[in-house]
N, C-alpha and C positions, 0 to 999 in steps of 0.2 A: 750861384753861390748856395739856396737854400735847395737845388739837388746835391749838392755835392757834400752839404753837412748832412744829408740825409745818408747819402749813400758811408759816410765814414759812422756815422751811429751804426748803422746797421751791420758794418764788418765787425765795430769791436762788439755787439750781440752775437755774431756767429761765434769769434774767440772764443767767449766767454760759454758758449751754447756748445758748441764741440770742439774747442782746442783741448780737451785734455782726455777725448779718447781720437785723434787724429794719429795717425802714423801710415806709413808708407805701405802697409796691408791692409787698411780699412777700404771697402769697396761698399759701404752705406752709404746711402742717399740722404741727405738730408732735404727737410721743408721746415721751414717756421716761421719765425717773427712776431712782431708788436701788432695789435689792435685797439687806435685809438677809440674810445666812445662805444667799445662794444654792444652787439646787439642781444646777443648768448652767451654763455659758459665756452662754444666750442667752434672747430673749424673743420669741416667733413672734407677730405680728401675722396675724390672719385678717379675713375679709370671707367671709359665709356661712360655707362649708366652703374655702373657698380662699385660702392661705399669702401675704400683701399682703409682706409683709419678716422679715426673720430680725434680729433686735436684737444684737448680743454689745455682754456689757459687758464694761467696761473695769477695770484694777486696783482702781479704787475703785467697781467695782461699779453705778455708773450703766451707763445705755444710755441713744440717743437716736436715733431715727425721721424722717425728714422727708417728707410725701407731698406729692408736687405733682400738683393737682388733684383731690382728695380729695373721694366723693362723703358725703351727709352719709348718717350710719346710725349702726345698730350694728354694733358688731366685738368679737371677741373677742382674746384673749392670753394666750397660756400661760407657764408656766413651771414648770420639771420637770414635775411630775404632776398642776401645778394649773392651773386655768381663772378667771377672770372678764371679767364683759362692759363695754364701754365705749360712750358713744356721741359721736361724734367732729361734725366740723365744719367747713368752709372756713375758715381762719388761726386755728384752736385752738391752743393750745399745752398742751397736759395734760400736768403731770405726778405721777407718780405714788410713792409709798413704802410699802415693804409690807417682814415679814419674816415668811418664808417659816415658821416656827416657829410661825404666827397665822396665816397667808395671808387670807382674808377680814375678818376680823376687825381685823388688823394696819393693811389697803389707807384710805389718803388721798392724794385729790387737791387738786392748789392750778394756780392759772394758767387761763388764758380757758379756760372749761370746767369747770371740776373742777365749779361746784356743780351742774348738772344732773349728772355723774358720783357725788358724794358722795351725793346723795341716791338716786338707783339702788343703790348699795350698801347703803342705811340697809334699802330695801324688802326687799333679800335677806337682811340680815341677821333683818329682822325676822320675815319667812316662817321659816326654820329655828327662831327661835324656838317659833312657832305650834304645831308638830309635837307640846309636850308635852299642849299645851292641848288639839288637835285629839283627842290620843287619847282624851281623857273625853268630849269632842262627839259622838264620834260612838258613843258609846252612847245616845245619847237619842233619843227619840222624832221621827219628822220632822220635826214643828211645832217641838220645841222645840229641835233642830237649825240649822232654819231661825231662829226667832229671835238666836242666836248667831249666824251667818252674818249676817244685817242690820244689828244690830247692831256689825260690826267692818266691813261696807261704808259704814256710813256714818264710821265714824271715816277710813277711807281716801279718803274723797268728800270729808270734811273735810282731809284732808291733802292732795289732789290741788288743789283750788279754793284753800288757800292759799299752796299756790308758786308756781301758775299766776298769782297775785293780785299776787305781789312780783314774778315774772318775767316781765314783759309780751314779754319779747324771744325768749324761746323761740318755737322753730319749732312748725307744728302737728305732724311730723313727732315731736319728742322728744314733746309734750305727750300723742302717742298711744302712744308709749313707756311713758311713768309710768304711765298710766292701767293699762296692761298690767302691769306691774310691781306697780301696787298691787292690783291687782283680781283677776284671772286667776291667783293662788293660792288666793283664794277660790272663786272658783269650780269651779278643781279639784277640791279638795274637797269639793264638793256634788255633782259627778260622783258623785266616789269613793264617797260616803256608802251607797250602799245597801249596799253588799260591805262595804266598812267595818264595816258597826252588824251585818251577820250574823257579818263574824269575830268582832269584840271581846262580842260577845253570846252566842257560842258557839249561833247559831239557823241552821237548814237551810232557811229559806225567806225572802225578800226584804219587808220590809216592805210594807204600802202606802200609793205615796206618787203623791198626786195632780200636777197639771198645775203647778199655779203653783209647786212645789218649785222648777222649772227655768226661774222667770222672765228670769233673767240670758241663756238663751238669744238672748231677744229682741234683746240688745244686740251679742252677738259672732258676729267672722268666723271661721273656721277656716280661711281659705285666704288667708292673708295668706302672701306667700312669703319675707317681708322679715325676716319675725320667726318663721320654724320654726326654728330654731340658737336662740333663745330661749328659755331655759328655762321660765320662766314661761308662756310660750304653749305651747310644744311638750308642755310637761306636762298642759296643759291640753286639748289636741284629744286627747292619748292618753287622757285619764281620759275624755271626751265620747265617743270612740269604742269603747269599752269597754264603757261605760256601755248603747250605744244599743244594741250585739250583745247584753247581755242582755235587752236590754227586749224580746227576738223571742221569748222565752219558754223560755232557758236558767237551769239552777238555778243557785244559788249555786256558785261554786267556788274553793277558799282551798291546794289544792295544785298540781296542775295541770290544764290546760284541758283540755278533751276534745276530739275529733278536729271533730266539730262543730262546738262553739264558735270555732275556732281557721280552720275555714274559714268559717264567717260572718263573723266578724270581719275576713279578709281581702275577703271581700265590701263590705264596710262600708265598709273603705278606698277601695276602687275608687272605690262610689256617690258617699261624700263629700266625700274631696279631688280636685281638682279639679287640682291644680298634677301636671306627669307629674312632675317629679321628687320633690317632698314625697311621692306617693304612693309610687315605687317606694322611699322610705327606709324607711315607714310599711310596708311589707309585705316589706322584706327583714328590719326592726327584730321585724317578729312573729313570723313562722316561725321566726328562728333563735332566739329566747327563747323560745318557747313550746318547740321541739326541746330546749335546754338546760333545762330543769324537768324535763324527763322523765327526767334526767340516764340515760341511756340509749341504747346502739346503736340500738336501735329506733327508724327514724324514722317519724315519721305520712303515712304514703304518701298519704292522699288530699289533706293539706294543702299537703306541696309540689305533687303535682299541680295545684290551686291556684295558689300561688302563681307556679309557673312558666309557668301562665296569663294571670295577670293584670298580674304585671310586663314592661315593655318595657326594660330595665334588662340589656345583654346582658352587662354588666361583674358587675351583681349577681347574674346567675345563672349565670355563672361559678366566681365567689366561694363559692354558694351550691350549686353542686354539687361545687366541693371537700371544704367541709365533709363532704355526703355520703359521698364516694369514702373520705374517711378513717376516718369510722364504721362505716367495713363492715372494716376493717384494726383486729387485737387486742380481739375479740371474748371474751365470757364463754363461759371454761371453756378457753382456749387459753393456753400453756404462754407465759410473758413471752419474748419476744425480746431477743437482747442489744445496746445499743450505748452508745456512749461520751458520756459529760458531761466539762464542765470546771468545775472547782471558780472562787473566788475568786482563790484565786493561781495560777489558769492549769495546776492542773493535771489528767490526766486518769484518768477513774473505768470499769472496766466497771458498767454496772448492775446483771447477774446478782451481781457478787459486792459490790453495795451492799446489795440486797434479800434476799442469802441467808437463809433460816432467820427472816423476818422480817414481821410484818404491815405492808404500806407503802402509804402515798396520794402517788399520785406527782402534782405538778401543774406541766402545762407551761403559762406564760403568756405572752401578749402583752399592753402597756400600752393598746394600742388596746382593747381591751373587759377589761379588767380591772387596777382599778388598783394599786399597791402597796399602799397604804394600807389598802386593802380585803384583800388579801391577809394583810395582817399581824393585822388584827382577828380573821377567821376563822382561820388557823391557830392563833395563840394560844388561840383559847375551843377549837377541834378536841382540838388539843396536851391541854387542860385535861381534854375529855370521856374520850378516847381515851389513856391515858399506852403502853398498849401497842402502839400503830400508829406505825408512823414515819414522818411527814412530810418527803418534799422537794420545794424548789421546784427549779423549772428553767425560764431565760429562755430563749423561742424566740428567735434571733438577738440572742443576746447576747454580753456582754463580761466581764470582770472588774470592770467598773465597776457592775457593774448588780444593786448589793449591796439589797436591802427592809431598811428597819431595823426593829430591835424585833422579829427576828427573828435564830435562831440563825446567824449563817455559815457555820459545817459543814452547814446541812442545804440551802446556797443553792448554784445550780450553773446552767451556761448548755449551751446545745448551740451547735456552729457550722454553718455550710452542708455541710461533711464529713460531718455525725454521720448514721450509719442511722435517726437517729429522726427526719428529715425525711420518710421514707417514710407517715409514718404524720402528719405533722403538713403537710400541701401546704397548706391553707387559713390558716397562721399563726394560725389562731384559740385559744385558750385551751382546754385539756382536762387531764381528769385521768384518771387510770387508778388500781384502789385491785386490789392484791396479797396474796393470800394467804401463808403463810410456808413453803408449797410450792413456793411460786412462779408457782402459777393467776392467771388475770387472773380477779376477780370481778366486776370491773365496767369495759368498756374505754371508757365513754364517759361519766364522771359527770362531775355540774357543783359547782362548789365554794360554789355558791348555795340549792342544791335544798333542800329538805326530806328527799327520800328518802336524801339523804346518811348521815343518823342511821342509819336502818338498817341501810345497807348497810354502816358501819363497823362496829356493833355485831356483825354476823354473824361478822366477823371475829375476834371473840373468843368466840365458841362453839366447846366443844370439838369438834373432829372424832372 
């Protein structure tokens, strides 16, 4: 009942949104809809990696899109810090309703379109599901692994063959959509699975798993370039490629990668994707995560040698030797440097005399590779482990607006393009620095994801 009154709001918003330039030669696209509890002014339509329209809504919170000549695909759409994906269509008119408090969960569509769109959400929703079920999966043996795996491809093959059944009109385009949507989380996880069953097994060596484990290979492409922004695909060639660097006869590994590992695997990349740009994403995506695990100034010289080999990407190795240039700047055992933050209400802090006499984990982030949400989760359980370490956050180019909730506001703070701590942040990428209450830097490059985090806070509370 409460989708069905959703979905009847939202027809008479299209009405009312474009019934009075509709007519029998209109061949615009439409996109729009309500946004309950906004996070922004606006809604960024993408196509791939690149910005199609900026949406702002209006006092009541709708926005409304119009493309002329709209090829058909997937797109995505943001809003504050959230993403989902849509697949659009010559004279669509989608709209959409969501409140941001649910984001996923919240999102229905109604209007030409929505149900190939409602069901694309149904598959995502149902993959996040999976995630509890999967952790017990993949404790079991490969066979019986694999039985669970076929067992829920066929329930997906059953739900593929029966939309397809009622929706004669869909394109083969979408049709290879869902199929991807339904299937290619599965099969991710069958990548995944041998790492998988050695973490959660607590075992040091790789089970053995014969040929037909990875029969689904037979059916998929990995160089589809239409759908790497896809999460379900894109997730799926990263666990395949992963997967295959161990099978060259690397051990298990459940902290971080070895120098090794880290350069086959960019090898890997090379051989198997095909597309130059997928590839150079695919090998700027792993250098700089694999460097962040090490949460560490030390970077793995032979890997970027690597990498700066095999990428043709002069924008990403740019990018990617900023990073560098900054990790060799506030190194372990060198005396904190001073410069200035700005609070919430705009006003300004020296750092030495934030830090004085205090064990502190300073983290400066960017939205682009680290999201709030994420932030908040980790600081809180850190907060929880550590009561004697002081946490603050600090937005690279930031404002006063750019408050993380669920998080203290006295410990949140921004720097501007003024502040000396651009010196040490050129690459705008996400770092953290964790302080003694001397005031030493213990560690000038940690990552707020890492494992060796634990320790290196802990250290901090040994007496000297």
């Amino acid at each position: 009942m409460i989708k069905y009154l959703l979905h009847l709001i939202l027809l008479i918003m299209i009405t009312a949104f474009v019934g009075c330039s509709s007519n029998s030669k209109n061949t615009a696209t439409y996109f729009g809809g309500k946004i309950i509890n906004p996070k922004s002014k606006y809604v960024v339509l993408f196509s791939m990696d690149k910005v199609i329209d900026t949406l702002y809504l209006g006092k009541d919170h709708k926005f409304l899109g119009k493309l002329e000549n709209a090829n058909e695909g997937l797109y995505y759409f943001t809003h504050g810090n959230e993403n989902q994906y849509i697949y659009l269509e010559p004279k669509d008119s989608l709209m959409l309703r969501l409140n941001t408090w649910d984001f996923d969960e919240s999102i229905v569509f109604a209007g030409k379109g929505a149900e190939r769109n409602n069901i694309l959400i149904d598959c995502f929703l149902e993959e996040e599901k999976d995630n509890k079920m999967f952790y017990e999966f993949n404790k079991l043996s490969p066979n019986q692994f694999l039985r669970k795996t076929d067992s829920l491809l066929s329930l997906k093959e059953k739900t593929y063959k029966e939309y397809t059944k009622d929706h004669t009109e869909e394109t083969k385009g979408f049709n290879n959509v869902l199929k991807v949507a339904l299937t290619y989380p599965i099969f991710a996880r069958i990548e995944r699975y041998p790492i998988a069953n050695v973490k959660y097994n607590h075992k040091t060596e790789f089970s053995t798993i014969n040929n037909t484990f990875y029969k689904h290979r037979a059916s998929v492409n990995i160089n589809n370039d239409s759908l790497m922004y896809y999460q379900p695909y894109s997730k799926y060639v990263r666990n395949f490629l992963y997967n295959i660097t161990y099978s060259l006869g690397h051990k298990p590994m459940t902290n971080e990668y070895s120098s090794s590992f880290t350069v086959d695997l960019l090898k890997t990349i090379k051989n198997k994707i095909k597309s130059e740009a997928s590839k150079n994403a695919f090998l700027k995506q792993t250098v700089v995560s694999h460097f962040y695990e090490k949460s560490s100034c030390n970077a793995n010289k032979e890997a970027f040698e690597t990498y700066f080999n095999l990428s043709t990407s002069a924008k990403d190795k740019a990018h990617v030797r900023q990073l560098l240039l900054d990790s060799k700047v506030l190194n372990k055992g060198l005396k904190m440097v001073d410069f200035t933050i700005n609070d919430l209400t705009n006003g300004t802090h020296s750092i030495k005399k934030l830090i004085k006499n205090k064990n502190t984990f300073l983290l400066f982030w960017n939205p682009e590779n680290t999201t709030p949400m994420y932030i908040s989760s980790r600081i809180n359980y850190l907060r929880r482990q550590f009561p004697d370490v002081q946490f603050i956050q600090i937005k690279i180019d930031g404002s006063v607006h750019d408050r993380i909730k669920h998080l203290d506001i006295k410990s949140q703070y921004f720097i501007t393009a003024n502040s000396q701590a651009n010196n040490f942040l050129t690459s705008k990428m996400t770092r953290s620095i964790i302080i003694n209450k001397q005031g030493i830097i213990t560690n000038g490059f940690a990552s707020i994801s890492s494992k060796k985090l634990y320790s290196d806070l802990k250290q901090l509370s040994i007496p000297k």
